[in-house]
N, C-alpha and C positions, 0 to 999 in steps of 0.2 A: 463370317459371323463371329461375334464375340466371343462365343462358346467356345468357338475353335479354336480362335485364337487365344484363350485363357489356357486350353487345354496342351497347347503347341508347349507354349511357354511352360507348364509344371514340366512337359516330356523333357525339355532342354534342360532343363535345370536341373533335373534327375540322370539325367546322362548325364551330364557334367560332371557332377557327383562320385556316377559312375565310374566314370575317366581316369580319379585320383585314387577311386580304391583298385584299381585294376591288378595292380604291381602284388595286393596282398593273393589274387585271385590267379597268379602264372602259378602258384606249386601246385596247384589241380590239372595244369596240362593246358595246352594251348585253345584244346574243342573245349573244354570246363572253361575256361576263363571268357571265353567268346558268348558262350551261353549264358554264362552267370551276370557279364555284361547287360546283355542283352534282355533279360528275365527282370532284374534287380531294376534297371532304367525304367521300364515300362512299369512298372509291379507299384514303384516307390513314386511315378511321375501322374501315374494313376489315383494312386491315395492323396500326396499331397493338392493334386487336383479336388477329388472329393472333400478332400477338409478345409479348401474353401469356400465350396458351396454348404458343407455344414456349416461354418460361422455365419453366413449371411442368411440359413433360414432361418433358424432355432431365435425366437423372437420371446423371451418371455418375462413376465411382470417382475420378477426378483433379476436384478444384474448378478446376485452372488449365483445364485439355482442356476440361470444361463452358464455360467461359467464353470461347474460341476457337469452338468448335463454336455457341454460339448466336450471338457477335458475324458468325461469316458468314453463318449463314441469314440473322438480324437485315439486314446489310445488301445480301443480294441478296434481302430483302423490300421493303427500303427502294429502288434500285436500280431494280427492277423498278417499282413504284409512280409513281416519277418519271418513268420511260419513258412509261407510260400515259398520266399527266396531260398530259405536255410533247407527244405525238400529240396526246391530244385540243384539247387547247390548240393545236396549230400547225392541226388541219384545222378548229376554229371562227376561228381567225385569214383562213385560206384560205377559208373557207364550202364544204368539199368534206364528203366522207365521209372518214370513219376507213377506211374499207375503198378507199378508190381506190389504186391502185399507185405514182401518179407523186406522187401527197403523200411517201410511203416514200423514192422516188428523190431528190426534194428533198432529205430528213430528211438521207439518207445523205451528199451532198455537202455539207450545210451542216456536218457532224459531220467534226469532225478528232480527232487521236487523243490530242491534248492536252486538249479538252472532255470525251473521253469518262472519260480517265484519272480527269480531275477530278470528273466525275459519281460515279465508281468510289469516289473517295478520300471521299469529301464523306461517300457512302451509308454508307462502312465507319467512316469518323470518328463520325459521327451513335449508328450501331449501337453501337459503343463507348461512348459515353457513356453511351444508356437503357442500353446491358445491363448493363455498370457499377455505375450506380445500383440497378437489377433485383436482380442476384447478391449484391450488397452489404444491401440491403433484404430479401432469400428468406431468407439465413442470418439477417439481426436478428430477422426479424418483422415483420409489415405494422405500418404506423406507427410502429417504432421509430426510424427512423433519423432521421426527420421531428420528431419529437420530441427528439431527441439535438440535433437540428439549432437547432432552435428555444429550449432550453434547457427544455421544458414541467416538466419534474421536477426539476430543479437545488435546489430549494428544495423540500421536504416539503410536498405539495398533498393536501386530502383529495375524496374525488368517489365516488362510487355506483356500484359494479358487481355484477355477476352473477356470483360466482363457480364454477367445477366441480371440483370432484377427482375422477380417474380413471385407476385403475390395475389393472393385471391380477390376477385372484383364483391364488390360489395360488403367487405367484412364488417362494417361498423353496423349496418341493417340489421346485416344476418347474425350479427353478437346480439342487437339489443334483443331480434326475437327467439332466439334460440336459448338466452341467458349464459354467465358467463362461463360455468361449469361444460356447460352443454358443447358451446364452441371452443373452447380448449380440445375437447375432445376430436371435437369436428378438424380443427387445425395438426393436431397430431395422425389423426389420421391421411389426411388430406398430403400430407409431408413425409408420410412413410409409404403410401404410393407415387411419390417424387424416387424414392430409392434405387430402385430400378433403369428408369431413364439417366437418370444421375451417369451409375456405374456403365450402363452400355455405351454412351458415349464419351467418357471418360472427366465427367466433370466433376468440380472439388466443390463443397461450401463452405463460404469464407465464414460463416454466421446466418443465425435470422434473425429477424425482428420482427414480431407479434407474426401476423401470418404473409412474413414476406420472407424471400428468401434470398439473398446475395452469393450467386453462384458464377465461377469463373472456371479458364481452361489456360495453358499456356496458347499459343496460335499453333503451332504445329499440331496437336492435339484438336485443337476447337477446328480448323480447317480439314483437316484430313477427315473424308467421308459427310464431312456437312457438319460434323459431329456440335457444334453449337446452333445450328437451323433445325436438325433434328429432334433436340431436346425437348421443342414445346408438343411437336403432333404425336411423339413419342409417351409425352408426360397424358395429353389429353386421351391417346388411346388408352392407358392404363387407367383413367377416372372413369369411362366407357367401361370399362371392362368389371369395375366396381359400382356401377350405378347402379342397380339391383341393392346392393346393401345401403349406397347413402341413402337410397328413398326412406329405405326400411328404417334406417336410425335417425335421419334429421330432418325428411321431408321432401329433397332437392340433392343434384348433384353438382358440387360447387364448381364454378367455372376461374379462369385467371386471366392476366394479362403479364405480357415481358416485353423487355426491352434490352436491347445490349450494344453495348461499342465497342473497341480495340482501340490499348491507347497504354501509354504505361503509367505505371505506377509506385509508388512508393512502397515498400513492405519491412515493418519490422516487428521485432517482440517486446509488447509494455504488459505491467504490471509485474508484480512482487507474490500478492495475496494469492491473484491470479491470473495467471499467464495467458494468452493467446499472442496471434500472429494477425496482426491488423495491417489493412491498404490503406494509403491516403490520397490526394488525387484527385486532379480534375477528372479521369476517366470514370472514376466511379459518379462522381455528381454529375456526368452526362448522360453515363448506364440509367440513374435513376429520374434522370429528366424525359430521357425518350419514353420511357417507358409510360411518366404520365402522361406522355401525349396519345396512348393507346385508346382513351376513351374522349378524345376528341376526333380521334382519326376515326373512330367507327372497327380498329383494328387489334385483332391478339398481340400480334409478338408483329413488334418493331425493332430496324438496328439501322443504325448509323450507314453513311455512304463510305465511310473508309473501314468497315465489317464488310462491308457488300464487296467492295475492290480487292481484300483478302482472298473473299470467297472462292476464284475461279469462274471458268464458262459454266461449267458441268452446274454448280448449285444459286450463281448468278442467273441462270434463266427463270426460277422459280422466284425471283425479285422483284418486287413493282414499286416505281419510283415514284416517290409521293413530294416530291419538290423539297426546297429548302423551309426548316424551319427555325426560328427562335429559340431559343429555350434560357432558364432562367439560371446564369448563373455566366453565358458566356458572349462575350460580345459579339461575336460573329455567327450568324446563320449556320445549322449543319444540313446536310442532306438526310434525309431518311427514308427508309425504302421496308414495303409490307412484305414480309417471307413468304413466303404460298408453300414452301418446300411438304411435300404431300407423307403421312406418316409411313407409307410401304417404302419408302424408299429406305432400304438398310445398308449396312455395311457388306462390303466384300471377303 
């Protein structure tokens, strides 16, 4: 499961961590330093676990409010975390118990109000910073900032990806009766239950466009666990799981189509005013052809015969080959084949 494997990953990273502060944690003795190891890795692989499931709920109408509001949980996560270790750490320094009283009574008279301020400020300073980086990265997109940072695209690089197109069926209908207010709303929402699917299986978005979405994965990623066949029965269960509310607010729950192929592309960074990271590409003008063949075909999510060859046995069986077709824009015939890939089927 995801979970797990999100949760693996903070423990590593916090041991790590661990690892380097270890050398200050030998003048407490060999059993104090193994504990304090031990306490501080899980304690700190724990929180920073937690503080990325606080960025990704806390959802709210002001970006500045969101960004106070996580900066204090963040650091009376952090705060609190430090307390723990620094007990555990003072009762392996003492050789007592974490539970004896008079260790506390110590704690208390060693603690003045200027230490504790500065514990305070340090936690909230700290928080400030990941959240920061956090809120700043949530609005880019995973890895873009990282890559802004580093220059990765400054220069027109070509590389292999997995791309998807997917957009809601019928939106020009359901704009004129809904009005334009109305569906705006309907498409934000519509795309913030995309969110979730997104991040389980590891996919990026390049951009939208009105109520489409242009979403990719490297192939190691998009292949490993189906992770780009999963996306759609993944995304449809979360609309399922919200039908109750769209009745309630628009009338209907909106349905989609995709489409995707593997193929490379071109990726660099234009504009000045403002910046993004754009693909160019026949793979994308294929992405976006198969996909309109979704409502000729009578089908959801269509991909390409060299996406299917990618795929493996394991998530090739749930593939039905629907022959060669046309499409506009390339001269030779592709293959395309319908996903069946069924939404329970999850990761390992």
């Amino acid at each position: 499961m995801k979970i797990k494997e999100d949760y693996r990953r903070s423990l590593a990273i916090a041991y790590l961590v661990s690892a380097f502060n270890t050398p200050f944690f030998l003048r407490l003795g060999f059993f104090a330093c193994i504990v304090m190891f031990m306490v501080s890795g899980f304690v700190f692989g724990t929180t920073f676990y937690f503080l990325q499931l606080i960025s990704k709920r806390i959802r709210m109408r002001s970006f500045a409010v969101q960004v106070v509001v996580q900066t204090l949980l963040i650091g009376i996560n952090i705060v609190v975390s430090m307390c723990i270790v620094g007990i555990v750490g003072a009762a392996a320094f003492s050789g007592v118990s974490v539970f004896n009283p008079e260790l506390y009574r110590q704690l208390i008279r060693m603690i003045h109000p200027g230490m504790a301020a500065g514990a305070i400020g340090l936690g909230l300073l700290l928080a400030l910073i990941i959240n920061s980086v956090v809120a700043v990265s949530q609005k880019l997109g995973p890895g873009v900032l990282w890559n802004w940072m580093t220059g990765k695209y400054y220069s027109p690089r070509e590389e292999e990806l997995v791309v998807m197109f997917l957009d809601m069926k019928d939106s020009t209908t359901i704009a004129e009766r809904l009005g334009t207010l109305k569906f705006s709303a309907l498409v934000r929402d519509f795309f913030a239950d995309l969110t979730e699917p997104l991040q389980s299986t590891g996919a990026r978005v390049s951009h939208y466009i009105g109520d489409e979405a242009v979403i990719y994965w490297y192939p190691s990623t998009a292949v490993k666990n189906g992770n780009c066949l999963r996306l759609v029965p993944a995304f449809q269960k979360a609309l399922s799981a919200q039908s109750a509310e769209y009745e309630r607010k628009y009338g209907f729950v909106p349905e989609f189509k995709a489409g995707a192929h593997i193929g490379m592309v071109v990726a660099t960074e234009v504009g000045e005013v403002k910046s993004e990271v754009v693909f160019h590409g026949d793979t994308l003008n294929t992405a976006a052809r198969i996909q309109g063949l979704c409502g000729e075909e009578g089908e959801q999510f269509l991909i390409s015969g060299e996406l299917a060859e990618r795929m493996g046995e394991g998530f090739g069986l749930n593939l039905r080959p629907l022959g060669n077709r046309l499409v506009k824009g390339r001269a030779k015939e592709i293959e395309i084949f319908a996903a069946l890939i069924s939404s329970s089927k999850t990761p390992s």
